[in-house]
Each structure stands twice: as structure tokens, then as C-alpha cells.
N, C-alpha and C positions, 0 to 999 in steps of 0.2 A: 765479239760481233761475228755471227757467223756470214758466211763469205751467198754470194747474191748472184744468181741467175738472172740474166739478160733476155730480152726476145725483143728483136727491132721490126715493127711495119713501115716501109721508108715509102714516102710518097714523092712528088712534084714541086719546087718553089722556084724562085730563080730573084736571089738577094744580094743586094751590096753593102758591106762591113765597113764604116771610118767610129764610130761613136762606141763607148766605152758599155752602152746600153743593150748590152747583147742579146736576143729571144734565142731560145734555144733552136730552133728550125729556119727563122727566117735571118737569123744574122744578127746586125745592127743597122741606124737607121741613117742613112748618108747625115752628113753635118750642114744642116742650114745657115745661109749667110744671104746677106742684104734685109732679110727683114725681120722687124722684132718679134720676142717670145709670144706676145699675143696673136699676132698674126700667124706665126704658126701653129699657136692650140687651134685658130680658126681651119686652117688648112688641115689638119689632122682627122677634127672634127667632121670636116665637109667630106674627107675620102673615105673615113669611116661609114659613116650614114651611108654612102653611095657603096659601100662595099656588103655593106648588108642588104640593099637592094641586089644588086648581083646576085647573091644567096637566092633571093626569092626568082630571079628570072633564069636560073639556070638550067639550061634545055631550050630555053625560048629563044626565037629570033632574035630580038629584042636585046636582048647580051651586049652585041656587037656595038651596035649604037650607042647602049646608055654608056659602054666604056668608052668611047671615043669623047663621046658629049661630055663626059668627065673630066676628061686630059684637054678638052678645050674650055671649059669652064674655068679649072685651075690655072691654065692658063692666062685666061683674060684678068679673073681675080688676084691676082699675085703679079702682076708685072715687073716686079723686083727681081724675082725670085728663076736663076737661073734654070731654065727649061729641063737642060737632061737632069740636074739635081731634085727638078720637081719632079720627073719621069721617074726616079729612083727612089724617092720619097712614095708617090702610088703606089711601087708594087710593093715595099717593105709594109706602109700600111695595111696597103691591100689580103698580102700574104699571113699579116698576123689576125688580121679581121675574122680572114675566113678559115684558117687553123683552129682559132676560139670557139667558131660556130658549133657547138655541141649540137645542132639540130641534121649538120650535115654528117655523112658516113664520109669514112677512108678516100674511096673510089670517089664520093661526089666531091669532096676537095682539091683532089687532081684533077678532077675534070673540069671545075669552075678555075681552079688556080691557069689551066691550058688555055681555056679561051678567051681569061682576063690578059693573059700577056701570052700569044699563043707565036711568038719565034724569039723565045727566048737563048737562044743560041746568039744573039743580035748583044744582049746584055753579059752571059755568060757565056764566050766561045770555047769549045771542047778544043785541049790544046793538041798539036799532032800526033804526041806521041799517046794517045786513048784509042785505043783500039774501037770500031764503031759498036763491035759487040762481043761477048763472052762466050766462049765454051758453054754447051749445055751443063757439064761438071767439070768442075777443078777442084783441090785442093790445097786449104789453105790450116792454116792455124791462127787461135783466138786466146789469147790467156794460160799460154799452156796443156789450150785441148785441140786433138785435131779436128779440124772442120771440113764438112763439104759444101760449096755452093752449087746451087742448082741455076738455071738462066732461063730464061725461057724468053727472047728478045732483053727486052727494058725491064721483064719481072724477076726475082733475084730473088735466092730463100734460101741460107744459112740451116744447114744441118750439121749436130755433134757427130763426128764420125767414130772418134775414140775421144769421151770425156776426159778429165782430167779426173785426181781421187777426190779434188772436194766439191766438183758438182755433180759427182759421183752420190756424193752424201747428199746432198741439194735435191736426187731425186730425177738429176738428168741421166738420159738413157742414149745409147745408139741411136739416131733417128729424131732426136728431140729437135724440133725446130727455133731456133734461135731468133730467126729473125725472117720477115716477108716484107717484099715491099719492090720499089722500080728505082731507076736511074732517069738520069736526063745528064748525058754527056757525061761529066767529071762531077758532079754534084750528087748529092742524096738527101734526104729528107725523110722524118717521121715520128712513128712511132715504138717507143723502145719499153720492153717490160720488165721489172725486175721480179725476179721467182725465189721462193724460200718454202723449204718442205713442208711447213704450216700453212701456207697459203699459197696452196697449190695453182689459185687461180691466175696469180701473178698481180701487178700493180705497174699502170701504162705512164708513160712519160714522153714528152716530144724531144725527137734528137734530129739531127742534121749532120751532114759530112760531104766528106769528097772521095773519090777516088785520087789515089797518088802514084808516083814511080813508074807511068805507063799501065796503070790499071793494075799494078800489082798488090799493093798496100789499099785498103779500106780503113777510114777513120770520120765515124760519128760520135756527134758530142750531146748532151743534153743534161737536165737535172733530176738527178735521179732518188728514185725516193730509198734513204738511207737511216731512217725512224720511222718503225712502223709499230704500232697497237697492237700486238699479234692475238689480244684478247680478240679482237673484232677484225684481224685484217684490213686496219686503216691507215694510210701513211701518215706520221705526221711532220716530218720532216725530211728536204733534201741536200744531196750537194753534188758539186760539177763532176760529170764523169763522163770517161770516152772507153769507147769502145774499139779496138785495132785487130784490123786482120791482116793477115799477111801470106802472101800466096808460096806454094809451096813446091807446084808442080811446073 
């Protein structure tokens, strides 16, 4: 099996993990209690639909309200159903609805992801020891190659600085970009591509991660595509993999 080049786009989410049902960007989906399985397909159901409305209102006034009107809908309809566990249930639905959205781009998923739960720091708070922001460059290392990250505020882009020998052979060069994308506190989100010197275009997958160690270790996860067709450059199969970086300067 020849060895696989990465490239991560990391976007926006802000997700809470208890359930074994893991999405690779958005987590897992808090664990429901007080009411039955049916009534939560109903609840699923209902914040989906209302999550692809979102989709179509984004940009518009209109936004603000229909999510509110949402989280009091659910409300009323579920009176069982403990409040901040429904509030965590929304944005895990919500976060997978609109990562799914294939009509939307990169940038409009963060931006609808912002205004759908727009102080998310309230859910996920950035712990003290995160620094508020990065060096324009630092250097770090990824699998045995050295790397550079670039910053530019919240926006972040992974360059090989000194490849290793086998993504040497892979095709990667000084300068290759590994990965583009933003932060939000200690978290990350996106998308991640695997590269192989046949298929030079690469092949996208969604990952997710955190900053750790006081911002010094980088660690996203996602499924990555590990069968590919190389007759046609199609994936046909994946499996779990992470990505670590580790700072150096």
C-alpha cells in the first residue's frame, strides 16, 4: 500500500461528544433520555428540515429568527426532554445538516455554522492556557516531515517545509500545502485530502480536531479514504485516521 498525502480545509462547528455514533467533524450526538426512540426520530427530523431552511436563508435577516423560533418550537414540542440536552442535540444536528449540504461552499458553511450558534465559546470555552492567537509562522512537524504553519488570525495553512522520503515519492515538494482552513478557540473542523502521485487531484474527506498542550500539538480526525480505483481515481473505501502535529519552535 503506498503511504498517502493529506491536505486538511478546517472550518467552524462547535459539538458535544457522549454517544458512540461518532460524525467525523461534528462529534457525537449528546445521549437522549426522558423520551422515546420515536419521538426522537420526530425531533431529528423536525431540526433537520429546519436546518435546511437555514441553508436557504443565509445572508438574510431572517436567519436570526427562524433560529430562535426553532429552539422554542422544540421546546414547547418536547417538554420532556431536558432543555440544554435539546440545545446540544440542535447544534450536533444542525452541524451535520449543514456540513452534508453539497450546494453550500467551504466559507458559506462557516458562515451559516456562525450565525446558527453565533457565541459559541458559551458551549465550548477556550481553556486558559490557548493562547488568543498564533505567530504569523512557526514550526512544527507532521509524520516525520517538517512543517510550517502560516496564521493569519483564525486562518491557518500547514506547509511541508522539509518533506519526509516517502512523500517525497507521493510528489510532495517544499511548499506543498497540506492543509487550509480556521480555528475557533481549541477546536478545528473540516476538510482533509488524501494525495497519491496517480491522482494528483487528491480525494476530500471531513476531519475535525483540537488544539492541545497550550496550542502546541494539533490533532484532527476523520475517515479517510484508504481504497481507491486508481483506474478512475475513485475512492472506494475508508478508515479512521488522525492527523498530529507537533510544534517545534
Amino acid at each position: 500500500m503506498r503511504r498517502l498525502v493529506l491536505c486538511a480545509l478546517l472550518v467552524l462547528v462547535s459539538c458535544n461528544a457522549t454517544s458512540a455514533q461518532i460524525h467525523p467533524v461534528c462529534g457525537s450526538p449528546p445521549e437522549i433520555k426522558g423520551i422515546p426512540q420515536e419521538e426522537e426520530d420526530l425531533l431529528k427530523g423536525q431540526i433537520e428540515g429546519n436546518a435546511k431552511l437555514f441553508s436557504r436563508l443565509l445572508g438574510d435577516a431572517r436567519l436570526a429568527g427562524q433560529v430562535e423560533s426553532t429552539k422554542k418550537t422544540i421546546t414547547q414540542n418536547f417538554p420532556k426532554l431536558n432543555e440544554a440536552i435539546a440545545f446540544r442535540y440542535f447544534q450536533y444536528v444542525t452541524c451535520v445538516t449543514v456540513m452534508n449540504d453539497t450546494s453550500l461552499t467551504t466559507a458559506q458553511k462557516i458562515d451559516l455554522l456562525r450565525q446558527i450558534n453565533p457565541t459559541p465559546q458559551t458551549t465550548i470555552p477556550s481553556p486558559p492556557s490557548v493562547p488568543s492567537k498564533l505567530p504569523s509562522n512557526s514550526n512544527w512537524t507532521h509524520n516525520g516531515s517538517a512543517m510550517t504553519l502560516s496564521a493569519n488570525g483564525d486562518d491557518l495553512k500547514f506547509y511541508y517545509r522539509q518533506p519526509r522520503a516517502g512523500m517525497i515519492a507521493e510528489g510532495v515538494k517544499s511548499g506543498t500545502l497540506l492543509f487550509s482552513g480556521q480555528r475557533a478557540g481549541d477546536r478545528l473542523i473540516g476538510t482533509a485530502y488524501v494525495f497519491d502521485r496517480r491522482c494528483p487531484a487528491g480525494f476530500p474527506y471531513q476531519v475535525g480536531g483540537d488544539f492541545l498542550n497550550g496550542m502546541r500539538k494539533i490533532v484532527v480526525t476523520g475517515q479517510a479514504p484508504n481504497q481507491i480505483d486508481f483506474s478512475f481515481c475513485q475512492v472506494i473505501g475508508y478508515r479512521s485516521d488522525a492527523l498530529i502535529f507537533d510544534r517545534t519552535d
